[in-house]
C-alpha positions in Angstrom: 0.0 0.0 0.0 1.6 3.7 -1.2 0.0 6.0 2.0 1.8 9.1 0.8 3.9 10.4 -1.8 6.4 13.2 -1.8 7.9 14.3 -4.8 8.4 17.3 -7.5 5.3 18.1 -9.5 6.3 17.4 -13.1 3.0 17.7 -14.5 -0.4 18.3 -14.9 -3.6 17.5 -17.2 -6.7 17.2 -15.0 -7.8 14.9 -13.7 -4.1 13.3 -14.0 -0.7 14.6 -12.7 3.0 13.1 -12.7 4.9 13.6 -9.6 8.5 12.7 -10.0 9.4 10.6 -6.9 13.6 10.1 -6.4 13.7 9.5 -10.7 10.5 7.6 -10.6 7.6 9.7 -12.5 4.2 8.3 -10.7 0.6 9.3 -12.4 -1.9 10.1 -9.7 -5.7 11.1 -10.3 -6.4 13.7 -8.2 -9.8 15.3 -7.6 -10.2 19.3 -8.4 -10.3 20.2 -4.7 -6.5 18.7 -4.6 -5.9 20.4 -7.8 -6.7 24.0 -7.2 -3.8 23.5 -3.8 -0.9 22.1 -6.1 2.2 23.9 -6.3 3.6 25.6 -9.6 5.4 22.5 -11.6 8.7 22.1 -10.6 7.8 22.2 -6.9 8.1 19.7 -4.3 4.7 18.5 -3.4 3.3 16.0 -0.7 0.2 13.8 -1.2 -2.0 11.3 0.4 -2.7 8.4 -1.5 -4.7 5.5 -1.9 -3.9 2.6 -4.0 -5.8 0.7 -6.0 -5.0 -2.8 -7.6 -7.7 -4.1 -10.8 -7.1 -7.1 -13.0 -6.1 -5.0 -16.4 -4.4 -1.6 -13.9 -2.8 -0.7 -11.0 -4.2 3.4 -9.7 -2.6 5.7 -7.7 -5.2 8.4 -6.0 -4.0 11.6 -4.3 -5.2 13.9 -2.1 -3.6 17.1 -0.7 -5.7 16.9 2.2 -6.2 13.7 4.6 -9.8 14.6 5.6 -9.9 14.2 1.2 -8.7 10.8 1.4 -10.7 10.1 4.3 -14.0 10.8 2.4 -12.9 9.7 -0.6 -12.3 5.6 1.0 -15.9 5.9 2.7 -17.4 7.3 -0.3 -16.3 4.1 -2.7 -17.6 1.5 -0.3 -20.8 2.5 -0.9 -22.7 0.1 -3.7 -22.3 1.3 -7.1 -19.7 4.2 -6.2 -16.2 3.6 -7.6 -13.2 5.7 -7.6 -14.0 7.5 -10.9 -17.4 8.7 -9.1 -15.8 9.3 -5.9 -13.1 11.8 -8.1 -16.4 13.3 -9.6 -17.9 14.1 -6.2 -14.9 15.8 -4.4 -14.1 17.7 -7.7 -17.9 18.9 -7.4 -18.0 19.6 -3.7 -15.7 20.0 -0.6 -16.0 17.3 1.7 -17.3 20.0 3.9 -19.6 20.5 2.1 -20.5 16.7 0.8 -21.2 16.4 4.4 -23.6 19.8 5.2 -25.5 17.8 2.0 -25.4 14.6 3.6 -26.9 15.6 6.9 -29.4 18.0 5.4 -30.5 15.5 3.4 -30.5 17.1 0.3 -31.0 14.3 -2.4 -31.0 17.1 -4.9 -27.4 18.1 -4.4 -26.4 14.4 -4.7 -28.4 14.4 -8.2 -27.1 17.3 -9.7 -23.3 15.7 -9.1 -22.2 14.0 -12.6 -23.3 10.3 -13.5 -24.7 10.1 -9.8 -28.7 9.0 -10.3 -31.5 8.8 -7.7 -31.1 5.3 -6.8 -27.6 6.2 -6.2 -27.9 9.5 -4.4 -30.1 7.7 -2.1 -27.8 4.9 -1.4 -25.5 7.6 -0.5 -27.1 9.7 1.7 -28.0 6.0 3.8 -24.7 5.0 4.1 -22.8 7.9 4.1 -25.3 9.5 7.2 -23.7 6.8 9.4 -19.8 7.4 8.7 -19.7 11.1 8.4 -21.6 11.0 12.2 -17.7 11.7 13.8 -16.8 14.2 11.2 -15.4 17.7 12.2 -15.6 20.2 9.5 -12.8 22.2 8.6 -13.3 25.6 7.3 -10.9 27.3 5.1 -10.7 30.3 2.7 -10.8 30.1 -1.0 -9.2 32.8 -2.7 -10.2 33.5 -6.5 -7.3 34.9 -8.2 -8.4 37.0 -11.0 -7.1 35.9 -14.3 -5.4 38.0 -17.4 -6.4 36.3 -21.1 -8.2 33.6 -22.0 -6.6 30.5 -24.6 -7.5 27.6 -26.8 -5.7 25.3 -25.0 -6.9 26.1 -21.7 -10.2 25.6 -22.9 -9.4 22.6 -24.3 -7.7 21.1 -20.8 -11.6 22.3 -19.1 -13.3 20.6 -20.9 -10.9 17.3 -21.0 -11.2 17.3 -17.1 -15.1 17.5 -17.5 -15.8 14.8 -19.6 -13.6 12.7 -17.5 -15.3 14.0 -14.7 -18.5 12.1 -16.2 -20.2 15.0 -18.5 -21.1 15.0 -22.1 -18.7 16.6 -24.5 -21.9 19.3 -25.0 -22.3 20.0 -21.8 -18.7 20.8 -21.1 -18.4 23.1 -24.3 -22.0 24.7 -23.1 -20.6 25.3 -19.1 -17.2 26.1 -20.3 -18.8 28.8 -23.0 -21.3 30.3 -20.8 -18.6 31.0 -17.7 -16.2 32.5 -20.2 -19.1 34.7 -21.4 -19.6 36.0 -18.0 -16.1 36.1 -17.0 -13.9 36.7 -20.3 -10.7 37.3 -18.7 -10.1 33.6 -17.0 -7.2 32.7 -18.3 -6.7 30.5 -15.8 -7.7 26.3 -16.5 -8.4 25.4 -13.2 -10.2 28.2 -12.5 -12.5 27.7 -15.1 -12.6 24.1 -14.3 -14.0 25.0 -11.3 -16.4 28.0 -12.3 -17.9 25.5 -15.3 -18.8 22.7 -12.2 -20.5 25.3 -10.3 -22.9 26.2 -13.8 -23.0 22.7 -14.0 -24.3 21.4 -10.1 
């Protein structure tokens, strides 16, 4: 079992980044809420990590926070949610905040969240209630740094992390377009990454 990396950041294409580990390059999936925390590349970098072993691959999942990782092994031992859906939820909603929605029961919240259905959000607000009974919240500040100009290729990297994320190619375009309508001057990926998921919950 890997518990925690600790290497330079040599890359990163959400929802994948390359951490450089003593000459060995490891891919880890990360979720956004990890993401928008990462260092500049070239930058050492510590993550918690969960490994996963399948017949036909071998995953390494990261998570700059441990209460991340914490959520993120309850969250796929619920029926029908795997790690892709797991990624999905914390790239969609704090943990924080994934627990406000669990104890307020708010199956529309749960629904909104991408390739999470009815059947599904219900199974997750049973199990989950029970698990997230101990949690302490965390509170923290998020800062929105105001971008300069916007480019083809950052667009292109949003909506890449979207559709792996679990949207439709037209849905990503659609959230992508309408945020950069509004806000013209991102010019920064994972910002908009994270504005398009907000238009999209």
């Amino acid at each position: 079992m890997i518990g925690r990396i600790r290497g330079i950041l040599v890359d990163k294409k959400p929802p994948e980044i390359q951490v450089d580990v003593a000459g060995i390059t490891y891919e880890v999936q990360v979720p956004m809420s990890t993401l928008y925390q990462l260092p500049d590349l070239g930058q050492e970098l510590t993550l918690h990590t969960h490994f996963v072993v399948r017949e036909d691959a071998q995953l390494l999942y990261g998570f700059y926070e441990e209460k991340d990782k914490t959520m993120f092994r309850s969250l796929i031992k619920v029926n029908g949610v795997g790690p892709k859906m797991a990624l999905g939820i914390l790239s969609s909603m704090e943990a924080d905040e994934f627990v406000r929605t669990v104890r307020s029961n708010d199956i529309n919240a749960l629904v909104n969240l991408p390739g999470i259905g009815k059947k599904t959000a219900e199974r997750l607000l049973i199990e989950m209630r029970d698990r997230l009974g101990d949690w302490v919240e965390v509170t923290g500040v998020n800062t929105n740094e105001e971008p300069t100009q916007p480019s083809s290729s950052m667009t292109k990297d949003a909506e890449a992390a979207l559709v792996s994320l679990g949207y439709k190619p037209q849905q990503a375009a659609h959230a992508i377009a309408q945020v950069l309508k509004a806000k013209p001057n991102i010019s920064d990926s994972e910002q908009l990454i994270r504005q398009s998921l907000k238009s999209l919950a």
